[in-house]
N, C-alpha and C positions, 0 to 999 in steps of 0.2 A: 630535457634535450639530450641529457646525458644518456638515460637509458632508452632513448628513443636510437642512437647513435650505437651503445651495444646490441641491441637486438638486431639491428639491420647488420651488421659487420660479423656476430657470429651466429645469429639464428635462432634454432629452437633453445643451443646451451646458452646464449647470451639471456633469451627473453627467464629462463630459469633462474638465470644469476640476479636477473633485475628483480625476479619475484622474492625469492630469497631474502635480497638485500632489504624491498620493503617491510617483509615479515621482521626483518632482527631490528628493522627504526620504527617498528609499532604500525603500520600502514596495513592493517590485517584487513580490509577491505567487508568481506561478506562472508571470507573462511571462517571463522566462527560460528555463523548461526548457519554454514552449510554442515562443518561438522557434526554440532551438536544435532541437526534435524538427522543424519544418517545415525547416531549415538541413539536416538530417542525411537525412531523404529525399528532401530534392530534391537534394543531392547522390549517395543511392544511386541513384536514379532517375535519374539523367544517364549512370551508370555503366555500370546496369543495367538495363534495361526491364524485368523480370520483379521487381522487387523488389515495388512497387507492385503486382502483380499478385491478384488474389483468393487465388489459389492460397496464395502466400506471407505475404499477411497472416494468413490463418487458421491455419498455424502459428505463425506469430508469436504471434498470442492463445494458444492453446495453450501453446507455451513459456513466456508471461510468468504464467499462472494460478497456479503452483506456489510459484516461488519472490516472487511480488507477494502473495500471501499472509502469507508467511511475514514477506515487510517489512512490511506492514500491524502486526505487532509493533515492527517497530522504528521506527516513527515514532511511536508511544507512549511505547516509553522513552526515544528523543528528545526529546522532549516536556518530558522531566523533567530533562534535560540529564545523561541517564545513557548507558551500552552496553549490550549484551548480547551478548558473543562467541562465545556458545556455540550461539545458533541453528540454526546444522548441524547442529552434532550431536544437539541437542534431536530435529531432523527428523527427523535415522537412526535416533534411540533409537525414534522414535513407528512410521516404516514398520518397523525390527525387529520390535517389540510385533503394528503389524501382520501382518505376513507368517508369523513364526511363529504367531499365536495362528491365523490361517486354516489352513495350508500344515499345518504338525503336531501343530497340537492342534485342529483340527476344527471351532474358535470359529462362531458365526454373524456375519456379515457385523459389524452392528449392535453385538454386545459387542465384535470387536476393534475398531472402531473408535473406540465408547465407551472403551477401556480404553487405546488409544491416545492419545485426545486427554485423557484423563483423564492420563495419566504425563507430559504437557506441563505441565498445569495445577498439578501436585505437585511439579515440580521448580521452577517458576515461583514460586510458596510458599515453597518451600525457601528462593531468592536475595533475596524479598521480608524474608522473615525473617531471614537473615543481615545483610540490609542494613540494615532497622531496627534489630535488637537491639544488636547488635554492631558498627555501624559500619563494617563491612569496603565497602571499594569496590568499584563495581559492577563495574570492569572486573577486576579482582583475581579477584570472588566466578565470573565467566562464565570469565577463563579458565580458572581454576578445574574447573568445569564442561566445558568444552571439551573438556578433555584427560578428566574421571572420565569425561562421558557417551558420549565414544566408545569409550571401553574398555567401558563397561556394554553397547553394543551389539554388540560385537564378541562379546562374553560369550553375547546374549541367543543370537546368529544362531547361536556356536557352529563345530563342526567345515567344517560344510557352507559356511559364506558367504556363499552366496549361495540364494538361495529365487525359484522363480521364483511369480510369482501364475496363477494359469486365467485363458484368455482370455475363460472363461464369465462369471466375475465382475463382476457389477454394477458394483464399484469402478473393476474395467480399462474396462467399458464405456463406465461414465460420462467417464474422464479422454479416452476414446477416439476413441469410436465417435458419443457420443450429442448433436446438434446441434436446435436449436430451428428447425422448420417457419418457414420465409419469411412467411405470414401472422400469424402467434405474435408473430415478431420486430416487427413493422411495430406490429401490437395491442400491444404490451408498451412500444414508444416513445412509441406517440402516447398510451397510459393515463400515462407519467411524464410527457407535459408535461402534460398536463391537470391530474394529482396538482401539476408544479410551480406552474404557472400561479394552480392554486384556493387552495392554501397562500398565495401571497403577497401574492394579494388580501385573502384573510383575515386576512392580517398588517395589508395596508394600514388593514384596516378598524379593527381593534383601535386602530392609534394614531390613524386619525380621529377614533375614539371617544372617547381619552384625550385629544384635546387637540393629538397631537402633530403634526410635517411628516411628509407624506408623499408618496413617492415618486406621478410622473405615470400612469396608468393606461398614455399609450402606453409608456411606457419598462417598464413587466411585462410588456406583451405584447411588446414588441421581444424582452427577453431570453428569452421563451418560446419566439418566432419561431427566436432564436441557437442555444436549446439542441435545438430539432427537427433544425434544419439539421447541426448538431455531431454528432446521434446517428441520423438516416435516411440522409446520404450513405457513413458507414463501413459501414454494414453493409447496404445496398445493396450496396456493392463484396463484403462476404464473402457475402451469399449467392448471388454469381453462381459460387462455388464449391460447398463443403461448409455452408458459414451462422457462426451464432455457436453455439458449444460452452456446453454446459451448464455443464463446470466455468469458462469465464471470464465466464459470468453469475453463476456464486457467486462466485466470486472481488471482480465488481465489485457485489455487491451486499453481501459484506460492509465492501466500502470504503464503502459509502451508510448502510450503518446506523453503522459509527464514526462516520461523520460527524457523521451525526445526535445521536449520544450524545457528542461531544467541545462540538457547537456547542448543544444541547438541551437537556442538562441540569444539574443542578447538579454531579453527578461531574464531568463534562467542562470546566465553567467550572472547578473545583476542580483539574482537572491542569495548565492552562493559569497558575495563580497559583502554585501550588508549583513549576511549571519557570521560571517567572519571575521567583520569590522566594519561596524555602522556606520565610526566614522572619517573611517578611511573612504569608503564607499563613496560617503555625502562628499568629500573635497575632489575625489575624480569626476563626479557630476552626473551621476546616478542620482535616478528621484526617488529619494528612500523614502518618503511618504507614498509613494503611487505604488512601490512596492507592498509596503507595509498592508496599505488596502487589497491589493491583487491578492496577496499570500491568505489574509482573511477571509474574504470573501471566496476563496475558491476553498477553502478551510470548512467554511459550513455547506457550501455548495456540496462538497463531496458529502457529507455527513448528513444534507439534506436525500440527496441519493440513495446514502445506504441503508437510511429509515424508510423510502419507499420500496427497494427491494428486500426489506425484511417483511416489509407489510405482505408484499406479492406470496414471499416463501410460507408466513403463517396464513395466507388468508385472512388476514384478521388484525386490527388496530386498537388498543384497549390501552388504558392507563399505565398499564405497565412499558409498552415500545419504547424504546431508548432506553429503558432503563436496568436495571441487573448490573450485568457484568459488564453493558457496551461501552462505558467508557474506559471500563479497565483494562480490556483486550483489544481496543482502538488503538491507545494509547501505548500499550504494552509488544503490541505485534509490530510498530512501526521500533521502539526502542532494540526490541530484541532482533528484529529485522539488518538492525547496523545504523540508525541513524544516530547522531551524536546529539545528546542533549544538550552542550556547546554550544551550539550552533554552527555552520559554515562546512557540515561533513554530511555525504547520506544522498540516499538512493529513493529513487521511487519504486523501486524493485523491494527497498526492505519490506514495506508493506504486504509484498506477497509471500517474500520467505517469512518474516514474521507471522503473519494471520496463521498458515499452514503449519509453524513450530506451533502453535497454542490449540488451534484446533485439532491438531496429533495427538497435543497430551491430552486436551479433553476426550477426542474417542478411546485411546488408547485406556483411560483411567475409565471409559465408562464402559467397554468391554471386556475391563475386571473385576465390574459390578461395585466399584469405590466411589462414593459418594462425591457430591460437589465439593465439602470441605478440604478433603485432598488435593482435590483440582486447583482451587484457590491458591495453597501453601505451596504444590509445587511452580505456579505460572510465577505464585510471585517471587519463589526463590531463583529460576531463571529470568527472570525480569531484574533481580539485584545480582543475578553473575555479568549480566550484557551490560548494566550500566557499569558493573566493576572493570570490567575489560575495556570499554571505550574508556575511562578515566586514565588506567594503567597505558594502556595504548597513546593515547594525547599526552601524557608526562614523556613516553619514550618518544613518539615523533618531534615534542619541543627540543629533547633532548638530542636528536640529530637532525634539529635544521629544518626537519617538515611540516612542523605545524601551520 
């Protein structure tokens, strides 16, 4: 209320002083993983000239859709200051369901995909309910999981393996082929500032209304002005290539509706208090078991998802999906993204700065011809600076009052 009360009395220097004041009490929000991602391509870009390049961004969006999905769960059950190890294989289990239910049993598009994202949502239930009833830890209940659900998909896929999808298939198309028209992209930006812009006027106006301080007229348009510049000059750059991809507009439009339902509503304020303090949470009379299953089950839902849009991007479903690196760079682009291992901190937004810091270094390391073991040593040395800074960061916000 405080800084709510200097930014409206002195403006752009007030809302400065307040940012300021957050940064020296540890409150470093997303500045982190924003600097480090401008640190990390202007070092590929010094490297590489083509890194930056249209061409290679657009794969890059590409690459980060699948498994930025799939972290989009896991910065939920972060949230709550839990795990989920098993999200790879949750993936495998959903592209199995799919691939077989298309490839030999004839499925239409529409049910196996339904039926897909449905055996995400069911297993999801499953750990929510193990977790509540019973007690068992989250991390225990997913390896758990880890090791049945990959066997369940090796089970589904069977003698063959590997399945490949049609390249006729909607699904491949989509993950593939299918990019949103240059005048689409421009209209679809300047419709969100517009949407942002109206929203927070109408915000302003409501606590005019009420009595309350509010924010200066030019400082909404300033950040309106920021968020056009932030979202016309990236995709200016991809569509001087192929443009932006359908699936990483789903991808970032499911990051905009968690959003909205973490910061919106009262479920979302309600996960925010039980990762905070479970049992503070339980005596204001929050149902922390309804949560605990919402956060799961929408945990592998995501991760069932983004094993069917990996399926669409390879054409192809084999014993290996979910596996490799997906749970390392699930779990690692939501940490490095800003969410707090804690619990009770974090964004659904980290997930997509995350996903895009880890798929940078991987292009960036693979258009200097350096092998995958590089890639690993460096994700995972940024992956133990982002958890070292949220730690350092929550010692200073306890230490002034904001934790």
């Amino acid at each position: 209320m405080q800084d709510e009360r200097l930014i409206a009395s002195r403006g752009l220097s007030g809302a400065f002083s307040v940012f300021t004041s957050r940064l020296r009490s540890g409150d470093l929000g997303s500045l982190p993983v924003i600097v480090g991602l401008i640190v990390i391509w202007g070092v590929f870009q010094a490297l590489n000239q083509d890194f930056l390049s249209p061409r290679n961004l657009v794969n890059l969006t590409l690459q980060s859709a699948a498994i930025g999905t799939i972290s989009i769960g896991v910065v939920l059950v972060l949230l709550l200051g839990e795990i989920d190890l098993s999200i790879g294989s949750v993936s495998g289990l959903a592209a199995a369901v799919l691939g077989v239910g298309l490839t030999l049993h004839g499925w239409p598009l529409p049910v196996a995909i339904v039926a897909a994202v449905l055996t995400g949502t069911v297993v999801g239930l499953f750990y929510g309910a193990l977790y509540t009833r019973f007690g068992v830890p989250s991390f225990v209940i997913t390896l758990a999981g880890l090791l049945g659900f990959l066997g369940l998909q090796l089970y589904i896929l069977g003698k063959e393996g590997s399945l490949n999808l049609p390249f006729t298939s909607p699904i491949v198309e989509f993950a593939q082929l299918q990019f949103l028209p240059p005048i689409v992209s421009y209209v679809v930006i300047l419709l969100t500032v517009l949407a942002y812009l109206g929203s927070r006027m109408a915000a302003r106006s409501r606590r005019a209304a009420a009595g309350l301080s509010t924010a200066p007229t030019t400082m909404l348009v300033a950040r309106a002005v920021g968020l056009a510049v932030v979202l016309f000059v990236p995709v200016i750059v991809l569509n001087q290539d192929r443009g932006v991809s359908w699936m990483f507009i789903l991808f970032v439009v499911l990051v905009v509706i968690m959003d909205l339902a973490l910061r919106r509503t009262s479920w979302g304020r309600s996960v925010f208090a039980v990762g905070g303090n479970v049992e503070a949470a339980r005596r204001s009379g929050i149902n922390v078991r309804g949560i605990y299953l919402s956060i799961f089950a929408l945990c592998s839902t995501f991760a069932a998802l983004g094993g069917i849009l990996a399926a669409g991007r390879l054409a192809a479903v084999n014993q290996s999906s979910g596996g490799g690196d997906t749970n390392l760079n699930a779990i690692a682009a939501a940490v490095i993204g800003g969410t707090s291992l804690f619990g009770g901190r974090g964004s659904a937004y980290s997930a997509l700065l995350g996903i895009i810091v880890i798929q940078s270094i991987s292009s960036g390391l693979s258009l200097l011809n350096l092998d995958s073991s590089i890639r690993f040593m460096v994700t995972g040395a940024v992956l133990l600076l982002a958890v070292t800074i949220d730690s350092l960061s929550r010692r200073s916000r306890a230490a002034h009052g904001r934790a």
